[in-house]
C-alpha positions as CSV (number, residue, x, y, z in Angstrom):
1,X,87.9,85.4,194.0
2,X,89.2,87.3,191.0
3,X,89.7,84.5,188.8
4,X,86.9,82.2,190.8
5,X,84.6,82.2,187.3
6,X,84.9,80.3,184.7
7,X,85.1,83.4,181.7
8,X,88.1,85.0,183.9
9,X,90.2,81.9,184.0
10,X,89.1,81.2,180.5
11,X,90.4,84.6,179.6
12,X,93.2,84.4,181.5
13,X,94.1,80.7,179.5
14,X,93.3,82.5,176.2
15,X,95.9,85.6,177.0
16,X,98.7,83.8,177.6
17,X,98.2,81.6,174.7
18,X,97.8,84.9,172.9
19,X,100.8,86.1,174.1
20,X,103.1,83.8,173.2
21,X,101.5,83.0,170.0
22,X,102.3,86.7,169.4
23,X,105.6,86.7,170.5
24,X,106.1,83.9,168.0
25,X,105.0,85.4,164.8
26,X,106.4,88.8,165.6
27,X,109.4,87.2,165.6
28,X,109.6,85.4,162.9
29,X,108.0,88.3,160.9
30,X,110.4,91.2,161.8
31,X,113.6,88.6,161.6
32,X,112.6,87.2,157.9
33,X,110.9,90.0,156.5
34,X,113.0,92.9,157.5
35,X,116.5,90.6,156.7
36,X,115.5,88.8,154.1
37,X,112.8,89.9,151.7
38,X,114.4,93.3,151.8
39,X,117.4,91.8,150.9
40,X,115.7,90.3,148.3
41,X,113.4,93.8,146.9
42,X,117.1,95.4,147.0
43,X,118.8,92.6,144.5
44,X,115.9,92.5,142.5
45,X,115.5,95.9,142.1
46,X,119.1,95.7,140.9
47,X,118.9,93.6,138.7
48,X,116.0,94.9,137.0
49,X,118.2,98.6,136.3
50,X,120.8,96.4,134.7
51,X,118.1,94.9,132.6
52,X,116.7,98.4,131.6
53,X,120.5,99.9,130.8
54,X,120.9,97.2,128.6
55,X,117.6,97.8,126.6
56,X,118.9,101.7,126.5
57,X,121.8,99.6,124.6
58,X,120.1,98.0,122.4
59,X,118.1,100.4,121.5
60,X,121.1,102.5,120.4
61,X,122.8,99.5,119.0
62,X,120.0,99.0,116.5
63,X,119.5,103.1,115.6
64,X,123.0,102.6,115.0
65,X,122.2,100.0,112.3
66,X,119.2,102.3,111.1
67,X,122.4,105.4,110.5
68,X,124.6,103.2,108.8
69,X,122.0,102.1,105.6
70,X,120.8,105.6,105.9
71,X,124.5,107.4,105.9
72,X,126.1,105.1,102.8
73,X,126.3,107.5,99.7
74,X,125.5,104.3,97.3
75,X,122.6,103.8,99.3
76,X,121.3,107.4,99.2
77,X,122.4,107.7,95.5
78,X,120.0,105.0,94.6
79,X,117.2,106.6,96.6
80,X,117.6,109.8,95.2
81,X,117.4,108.2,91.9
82,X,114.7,106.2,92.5
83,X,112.4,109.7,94.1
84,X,114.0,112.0,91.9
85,X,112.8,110.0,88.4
86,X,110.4,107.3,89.7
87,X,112.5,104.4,88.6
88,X,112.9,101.1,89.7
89,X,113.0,100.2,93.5
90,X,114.3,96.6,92.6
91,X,118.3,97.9,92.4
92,X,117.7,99.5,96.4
93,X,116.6,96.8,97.8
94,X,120.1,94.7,95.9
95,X,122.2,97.2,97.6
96,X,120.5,96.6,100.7
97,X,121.1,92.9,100.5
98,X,124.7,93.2,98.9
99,X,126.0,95.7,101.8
100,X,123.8,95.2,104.6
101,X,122.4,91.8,104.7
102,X,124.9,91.2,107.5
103,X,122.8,93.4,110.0
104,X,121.1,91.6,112.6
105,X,117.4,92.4,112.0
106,X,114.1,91.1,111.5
107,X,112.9,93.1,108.3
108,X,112.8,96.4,107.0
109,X,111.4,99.2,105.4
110,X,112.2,102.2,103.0
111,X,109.8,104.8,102.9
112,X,110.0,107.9,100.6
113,X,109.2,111.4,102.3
114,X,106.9,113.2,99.6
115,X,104.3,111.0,99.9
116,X,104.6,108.2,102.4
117,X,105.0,105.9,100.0
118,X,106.5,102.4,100.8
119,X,109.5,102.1,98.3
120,X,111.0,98.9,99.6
121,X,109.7,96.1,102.0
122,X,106.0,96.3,101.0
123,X,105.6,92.6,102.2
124,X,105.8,94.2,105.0
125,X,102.5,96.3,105.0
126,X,101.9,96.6,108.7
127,X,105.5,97.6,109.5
128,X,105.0,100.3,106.5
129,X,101.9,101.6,108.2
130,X,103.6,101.7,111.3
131,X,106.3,103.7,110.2
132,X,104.3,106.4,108.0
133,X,102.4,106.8,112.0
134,X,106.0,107.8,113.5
135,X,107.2,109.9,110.5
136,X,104.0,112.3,110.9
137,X,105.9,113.6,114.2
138,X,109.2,111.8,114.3
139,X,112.1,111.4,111.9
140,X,114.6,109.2,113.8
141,X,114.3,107.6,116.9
142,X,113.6,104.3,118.1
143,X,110.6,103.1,119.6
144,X,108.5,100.1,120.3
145,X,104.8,98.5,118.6
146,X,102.8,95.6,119.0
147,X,102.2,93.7,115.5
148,X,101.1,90.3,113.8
149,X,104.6,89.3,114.5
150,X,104.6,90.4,118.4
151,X,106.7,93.1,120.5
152,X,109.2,94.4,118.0
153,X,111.6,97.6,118.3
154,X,111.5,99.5,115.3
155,X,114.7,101.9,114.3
156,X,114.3,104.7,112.3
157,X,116.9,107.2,110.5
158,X,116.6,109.9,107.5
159,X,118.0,109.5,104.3
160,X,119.6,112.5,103.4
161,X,121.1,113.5,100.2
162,X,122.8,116.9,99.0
163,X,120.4,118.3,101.3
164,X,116.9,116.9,100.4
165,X,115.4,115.0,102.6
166,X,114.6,111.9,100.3
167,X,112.7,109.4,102.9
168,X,113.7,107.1,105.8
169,X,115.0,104.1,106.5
170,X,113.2,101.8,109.4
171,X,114.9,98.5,111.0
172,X,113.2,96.3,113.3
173,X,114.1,93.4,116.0
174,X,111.3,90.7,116.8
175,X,111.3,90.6,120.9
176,X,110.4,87.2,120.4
177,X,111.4,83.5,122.2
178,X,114.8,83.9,121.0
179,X,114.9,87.6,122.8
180,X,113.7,86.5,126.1
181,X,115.3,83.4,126.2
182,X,118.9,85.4,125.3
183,X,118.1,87.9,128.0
184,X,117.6,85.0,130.7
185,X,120.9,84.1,130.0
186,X,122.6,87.1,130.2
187,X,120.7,88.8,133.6
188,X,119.7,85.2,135.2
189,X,116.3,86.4,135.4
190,X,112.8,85.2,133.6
191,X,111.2,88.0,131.4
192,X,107.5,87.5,130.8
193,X,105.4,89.5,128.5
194,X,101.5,90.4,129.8
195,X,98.5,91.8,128.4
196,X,95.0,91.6,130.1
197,X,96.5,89.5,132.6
198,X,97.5,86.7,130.2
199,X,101.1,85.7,129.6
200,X,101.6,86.4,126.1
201,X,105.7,85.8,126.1
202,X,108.1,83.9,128.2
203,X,111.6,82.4,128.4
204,X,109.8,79.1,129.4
205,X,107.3,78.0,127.4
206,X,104.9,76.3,130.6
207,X,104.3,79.4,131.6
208,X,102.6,80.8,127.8
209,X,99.0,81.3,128.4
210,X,98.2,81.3,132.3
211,X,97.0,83.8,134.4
212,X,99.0,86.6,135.3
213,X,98.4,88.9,138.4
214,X,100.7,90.8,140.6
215,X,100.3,91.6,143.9
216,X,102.8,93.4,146.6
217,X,105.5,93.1,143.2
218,X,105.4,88.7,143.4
219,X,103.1,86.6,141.0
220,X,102.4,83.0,140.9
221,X,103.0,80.6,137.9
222,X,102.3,77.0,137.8
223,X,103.3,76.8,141.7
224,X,106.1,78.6,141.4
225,X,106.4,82.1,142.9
226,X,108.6,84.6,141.3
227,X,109.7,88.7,142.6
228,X,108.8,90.6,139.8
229,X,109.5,94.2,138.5
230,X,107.6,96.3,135.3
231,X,109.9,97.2,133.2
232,X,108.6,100.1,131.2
233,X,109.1,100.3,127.3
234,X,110.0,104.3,126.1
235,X,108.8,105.4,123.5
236,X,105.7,102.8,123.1
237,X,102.9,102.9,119.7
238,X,99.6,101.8,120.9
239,X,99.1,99.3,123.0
240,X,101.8,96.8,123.9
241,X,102.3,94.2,126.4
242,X,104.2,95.1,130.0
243,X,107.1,93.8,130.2
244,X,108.6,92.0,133.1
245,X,111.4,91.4,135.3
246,X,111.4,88.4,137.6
247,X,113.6,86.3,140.0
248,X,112.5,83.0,141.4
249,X,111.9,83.0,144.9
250,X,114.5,80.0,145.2
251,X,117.0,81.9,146.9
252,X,114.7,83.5,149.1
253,X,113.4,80.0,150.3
254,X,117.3,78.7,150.7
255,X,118.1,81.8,153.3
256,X,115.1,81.1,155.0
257,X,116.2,77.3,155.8
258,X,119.1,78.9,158.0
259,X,116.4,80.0,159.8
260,X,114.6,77.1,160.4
261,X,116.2,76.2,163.5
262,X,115.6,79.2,165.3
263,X,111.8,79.1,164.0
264,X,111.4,75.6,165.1
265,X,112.4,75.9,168.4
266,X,109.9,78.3,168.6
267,X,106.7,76.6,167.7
268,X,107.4,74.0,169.6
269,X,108.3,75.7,172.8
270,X,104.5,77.5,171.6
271,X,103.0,74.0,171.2
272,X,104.1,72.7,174.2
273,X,102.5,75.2,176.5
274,X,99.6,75.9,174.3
275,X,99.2,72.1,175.1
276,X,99.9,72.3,178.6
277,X,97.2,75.0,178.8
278,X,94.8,73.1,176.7
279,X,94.8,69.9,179.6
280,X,93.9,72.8,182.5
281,X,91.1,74.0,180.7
282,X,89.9,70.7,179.6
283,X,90.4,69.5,183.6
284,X,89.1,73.0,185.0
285,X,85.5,72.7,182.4
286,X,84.8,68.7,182.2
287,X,82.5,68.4,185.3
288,X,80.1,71.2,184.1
289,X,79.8,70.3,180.7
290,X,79.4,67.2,180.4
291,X,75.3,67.4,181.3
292,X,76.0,70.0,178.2
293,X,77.7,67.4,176.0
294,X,75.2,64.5,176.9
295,X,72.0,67.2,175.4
296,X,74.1,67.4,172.3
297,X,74.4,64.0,171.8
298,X,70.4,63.4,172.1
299,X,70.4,66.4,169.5
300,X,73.0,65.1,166.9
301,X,70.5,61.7,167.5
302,X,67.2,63.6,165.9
303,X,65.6,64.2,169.7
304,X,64.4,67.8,171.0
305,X,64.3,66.9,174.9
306,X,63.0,69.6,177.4
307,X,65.6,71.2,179.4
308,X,64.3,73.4,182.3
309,X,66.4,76.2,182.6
310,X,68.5,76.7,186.4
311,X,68.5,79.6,188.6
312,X,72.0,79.7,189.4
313,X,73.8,82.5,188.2
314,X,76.8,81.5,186.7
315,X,78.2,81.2,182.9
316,X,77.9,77.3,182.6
317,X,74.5,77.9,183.7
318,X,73.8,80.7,181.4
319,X,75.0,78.5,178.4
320,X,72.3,75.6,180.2
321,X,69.8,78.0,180.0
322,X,70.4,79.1,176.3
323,X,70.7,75.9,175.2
324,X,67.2,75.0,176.5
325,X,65.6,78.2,174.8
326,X,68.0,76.7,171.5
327,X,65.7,73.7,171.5
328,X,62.0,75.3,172.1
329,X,62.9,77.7,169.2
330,X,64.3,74.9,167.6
331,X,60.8,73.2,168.0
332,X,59.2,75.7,167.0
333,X,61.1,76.3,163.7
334,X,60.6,72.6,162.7
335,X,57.4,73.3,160.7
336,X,59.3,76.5,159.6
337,X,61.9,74.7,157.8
338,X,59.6,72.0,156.3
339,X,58.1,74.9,154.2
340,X,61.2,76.5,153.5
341,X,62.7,73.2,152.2
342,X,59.7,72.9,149.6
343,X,60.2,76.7,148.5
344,X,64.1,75.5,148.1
345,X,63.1,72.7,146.0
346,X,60.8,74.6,143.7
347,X,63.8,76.9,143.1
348,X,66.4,74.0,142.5
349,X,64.1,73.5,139.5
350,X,63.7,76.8,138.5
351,X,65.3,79.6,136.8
352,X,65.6,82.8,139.3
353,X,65.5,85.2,135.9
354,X,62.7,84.0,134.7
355,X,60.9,81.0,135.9
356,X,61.0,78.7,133.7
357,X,62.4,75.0,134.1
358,X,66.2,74.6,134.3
359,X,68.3,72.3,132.7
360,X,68.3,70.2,135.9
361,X,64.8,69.7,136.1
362,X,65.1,68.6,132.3
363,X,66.6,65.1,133.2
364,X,64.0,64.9,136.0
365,X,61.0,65.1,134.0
366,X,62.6,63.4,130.4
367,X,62.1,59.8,131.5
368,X,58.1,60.6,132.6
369,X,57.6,62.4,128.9
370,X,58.7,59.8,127.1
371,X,56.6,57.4,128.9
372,X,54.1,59.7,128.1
373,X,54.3,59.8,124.6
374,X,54.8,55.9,124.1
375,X,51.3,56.0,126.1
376,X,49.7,58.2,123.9
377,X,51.5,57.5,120.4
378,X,52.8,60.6,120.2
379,X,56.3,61.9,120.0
380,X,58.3,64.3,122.3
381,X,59.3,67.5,120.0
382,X,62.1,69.8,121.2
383,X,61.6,73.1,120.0
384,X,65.3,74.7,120.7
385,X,65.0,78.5,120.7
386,X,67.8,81.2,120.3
387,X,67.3,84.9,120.8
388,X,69.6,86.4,117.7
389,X,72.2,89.0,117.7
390,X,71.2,88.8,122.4
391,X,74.8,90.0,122.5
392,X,74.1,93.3,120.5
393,X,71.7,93.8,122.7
394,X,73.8,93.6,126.2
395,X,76.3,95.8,124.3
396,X,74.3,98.5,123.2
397,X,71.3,98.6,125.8
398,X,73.3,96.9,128.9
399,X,72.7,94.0,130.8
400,X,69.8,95.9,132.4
401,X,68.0,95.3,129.7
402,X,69.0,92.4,128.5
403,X,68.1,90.8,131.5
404,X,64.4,92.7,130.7
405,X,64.2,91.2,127.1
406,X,64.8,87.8,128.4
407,X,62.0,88.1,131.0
408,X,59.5,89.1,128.4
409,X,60.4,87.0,126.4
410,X,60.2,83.9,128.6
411,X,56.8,85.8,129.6
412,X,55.4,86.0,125.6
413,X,56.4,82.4,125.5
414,X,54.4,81.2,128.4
415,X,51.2,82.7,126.6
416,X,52.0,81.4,123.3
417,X,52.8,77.8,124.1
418,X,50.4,75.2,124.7
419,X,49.1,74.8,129.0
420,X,50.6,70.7,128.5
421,X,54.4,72.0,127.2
422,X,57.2,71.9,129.1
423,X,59.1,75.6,128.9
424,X,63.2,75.5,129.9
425,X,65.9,78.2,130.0
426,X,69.0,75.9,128.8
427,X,71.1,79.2,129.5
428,X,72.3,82.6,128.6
429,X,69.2,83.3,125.7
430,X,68.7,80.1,124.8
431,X,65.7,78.4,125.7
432,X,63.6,74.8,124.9
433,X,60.1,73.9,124.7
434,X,59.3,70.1,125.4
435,X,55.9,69.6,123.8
436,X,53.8,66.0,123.0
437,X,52.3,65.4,119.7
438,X,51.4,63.3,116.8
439,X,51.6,66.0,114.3
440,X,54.8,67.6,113.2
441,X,52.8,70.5,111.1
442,X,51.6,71.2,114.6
443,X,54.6,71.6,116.2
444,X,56.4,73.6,113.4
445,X,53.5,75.9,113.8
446,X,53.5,76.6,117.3
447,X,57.0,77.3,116.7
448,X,56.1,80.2,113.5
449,X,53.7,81.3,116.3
450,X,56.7,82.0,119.2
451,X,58.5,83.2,116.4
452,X,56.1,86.1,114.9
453,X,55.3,86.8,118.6
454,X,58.2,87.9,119.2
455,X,59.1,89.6,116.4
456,X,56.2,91.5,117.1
457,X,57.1,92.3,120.9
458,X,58.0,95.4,122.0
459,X,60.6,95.9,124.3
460,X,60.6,99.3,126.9
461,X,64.2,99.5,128.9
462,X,65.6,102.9,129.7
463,X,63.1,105.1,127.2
464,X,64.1,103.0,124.6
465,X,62.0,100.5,122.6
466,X,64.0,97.3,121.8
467,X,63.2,94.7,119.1
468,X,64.7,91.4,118.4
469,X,63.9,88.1,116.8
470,X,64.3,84.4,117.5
471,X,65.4,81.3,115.6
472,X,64.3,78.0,115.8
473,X,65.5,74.3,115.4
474,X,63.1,71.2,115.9
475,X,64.3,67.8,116.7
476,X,62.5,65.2,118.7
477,X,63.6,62.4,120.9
478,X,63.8,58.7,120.1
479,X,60.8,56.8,121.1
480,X,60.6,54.6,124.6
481,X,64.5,55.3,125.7
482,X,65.1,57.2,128.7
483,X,68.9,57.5,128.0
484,X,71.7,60.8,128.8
485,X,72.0,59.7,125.0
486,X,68.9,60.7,124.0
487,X,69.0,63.3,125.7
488,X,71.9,64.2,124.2
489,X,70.8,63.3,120.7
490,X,68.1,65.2,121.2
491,X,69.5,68.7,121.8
492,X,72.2,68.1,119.6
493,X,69.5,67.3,116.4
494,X,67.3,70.5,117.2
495,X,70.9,72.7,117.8
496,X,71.9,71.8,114.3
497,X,68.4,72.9,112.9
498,X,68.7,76.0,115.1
499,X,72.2,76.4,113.7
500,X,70.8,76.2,109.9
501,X,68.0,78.9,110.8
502,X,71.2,81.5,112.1
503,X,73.2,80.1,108.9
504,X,70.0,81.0,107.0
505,X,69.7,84.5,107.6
506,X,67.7,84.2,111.4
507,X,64.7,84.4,112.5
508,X,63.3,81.8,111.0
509,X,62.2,77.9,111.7
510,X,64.1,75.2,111.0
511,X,63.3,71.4,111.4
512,X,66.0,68.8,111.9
513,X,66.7,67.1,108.3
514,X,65.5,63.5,109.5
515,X,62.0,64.7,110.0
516,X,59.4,64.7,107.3
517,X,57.0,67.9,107.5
């Protein structure tokens, strides 16, 4: 009798499904992960200390560059010249190019140590700047900034001449395309740059702009997958992008297809007897439910039929009984849900901020207003409103309160428009007024009266008092044609006013150039 119910031999089925469906993925978890993605971590990680030794190398390679300008005695005799009497830089920058244009950099930079002043590569204003920053507490080194022209390593050495320090000399490298692309070449690997989650550089360009997150040290690019590593950049200025080191998981996916074998025979030795078990409980459970299963059908058919409930004890008798309470309450919530269902289409319509029309309920209601107006020989005005400077307002007083400026004002424009217009919140703080009339004076007036209502409001968020103005653009929409296009051309008409007004100076009126006032 242990196993006489239907829950114990249900729960008995489900165990030994559970079991082996366990067995299964423990398997194939402990073998793959343990051999191989630790395999994998271990030659990654590898790779990614060769990567950093070599940028140790570089790094030295181009302060080397930085000592040799800065140790040749024509070089220093010209700079002492040029600080000791103020002459000419012209002639230092000729020696430069006559005995060092061979070096392989980007640009450089002489800068003289009495007063910071750039003597030679002024073009190159930012890289000056940049320079002058590290001299304050550096004077050689190499270190790394983030410019107009990207990542770029900047090399720095004294000039030093009969024992005056005359100024310093500053080299730099552009980490660019041709970098990464290099490096992929020599290591094997993809290097990406990041910042914010974007990728800003990569040896493939496909990748140049998506979305970059990392999570458990993998990341996902255009459906590829890639191992990745951060590579951190000693001594860094500012803010610069993380560099990284990645490895397709290509290899990965080749070990795991020796594998496969092993795996397979696994899942299907599971599916077989999760199949086997699947026909028992089907044959053990089809008697008893199928009075169950002939209810559901009247149910999925629309009818609520009376079940009266058994006093056996049993589960299949239980689940009866529950499923006759399921259909009084379901009775009984009928007229529930027909109320509920005309609150939820008042809201389809509606803003939840403030409750005005949406932009859905826009379309709905177009086609009726311009029948409207060809009725009445009027015209349908679109009054297009814009809250200025709303994003000032978010910044400074949060979105709090910018949620509470929106709601008075949608509130102030409910008592200033006329009972017959139509009031819409297009999004964010823009907002429309849909409004019938045969006078256009009219309409440019109720929109100066909005506008000094507002101007006028007074705002209370937090203890503070916040003001704000609006701007306005009229259009109106083309008589008898129910159209998107109209629509369309509508909006579009009273946006460009509206745009005028904010060109203008804001808060102000503006009516679409095709209408005569």
């Amino acid at each position: 009798m242990l196993f006489s119910s239907y829950r114990s031999k249900l729960l008995v089925y489900i165990i030994m499904m559970m079991v082996l469906l366990a067995g299964s993925l423990i398997y194939t978890y402990s073998y793959v992960r343990n051999i191989l993605v630790e395999e994998d971590d271990r030659h990654i990680d590898s790779m990614a200390q060769i990567f950093v030794r070599q940028l140790e190398m570089e790094k030295l390679e181009y302060q080397r560059y930085a000592d040799i300008v800065a140790e040749d005695l024509r070089f220093k005799e010209y700079m002492f010249v040029i600080v000791g009497i103020g002459s000419e830089t012209q002639p230092l920058k000729n020696i430069y190019n006559r005995h060092f244009g061979w070096l392989p950099i980007s640009r450089y930079v002489v800068v003289s140590h009495e007063n910071d002043e750039v003597l030679v590569g002024r073009e190159h204003s930012m890289l000056g700047k940049t320079v002058v920053e590290i001299l304050q507490n550096n004077e050689r080194g190499t270190f790394y900034s983030y410019g107009e022209y990207g990542l770029e390593l900047i090399a720095i050495s004294p000039i030093v001449y009969r024992g005056r320090h005359l100024g310093s000399i500053a080299v730099s490298y552009f980490m660019d395309d041709a970098w990464l692309l290099q490096y992929k070449k020599n290591s094997g690997g993809e290097l990406f740059l990041s910042q914010d989650g974007i990728v800003l550089g990569s040896s493939q360009k496909k990748y140049m702009g998506q979305s970059f997150r990392v999570e458990n040290n993998r990341t996902l690019l255009d459906k590829d997958y890639f191992f990745v590593r951060k590579i951190q950049l000693i001594p860094a200025l500012g803010i610069i992008p993380k560099i990284w080191f990645s490895l397709p998981e290509t290899s990965l996916l080749k070990r795991l297809e020796k594998h496969r074998m092993a795996t397979m025979l696994i899942i299907l030795v599971s599916l077989s007897v999760i199949l086997l078990l699947g026909f028992i409980i089907v044959r053990n459970f089809t008697q008893p439910l199928s009075q169950l299963v002939r209810l559901a059908r009247e149910v999925a058919d629309g009818n609520l039929p009376r079940l009266d409930k058994s006093v056996e004890k049993n589960e299949i008798t239980e689940l009866s009984n529950q499923f006759s309470d399921m259909l009084k309450a379901l009775r009984e919530q009928q007229q529930e849900i027909q109320i509920v269902h005309a609150e939820l289409e008042k809201s389809a319509i509606t803003d939840t901020l403030t409750g005005l029309y949406n932009r859905r309920h826009l379309n709905e209601i177009f086609p009726k207003l311009i029948a409207q107006a060809e009725r009445s020989s009027q015209r349908l005005f679109a009054l297009l409103i814009d809250l200025d400077k709303f994003k000032n307002i978010n910044d400074t007083y949060g979105h709090i309160c910018g949620d509470q400026c929106l709601r008075e004002f949608s509130d102030t424009l409910r008592q200033v428009s006329r009972a017959n217009d139509y009031l819409f919140r297009m999004g964010g703080e823009e907002f429309l007024v849909l409004a019938l009339s045969d006078d256009t004076k009219g309409i440019v007036a109720l929109c100066e009266k909005i506008r000094r209502a507002i101007e006028a409001l007074d705002v209370e968020c937090g203890g503070e008092i916040i003001n704000f103005t609006v701007s306005c653009g009229i259009s109106y929409a083309q008589p008898g044609e129910v159209s998107d296009e109209n629509i369309n051309s509508m909006l579009s008409l009273a946006d460009a006013a509206l745009y005028r007004a904010k060109e203008e100076g804001r808060n102000r009126v503006r009516v679409d150039t095709h209408i005569k006032v």
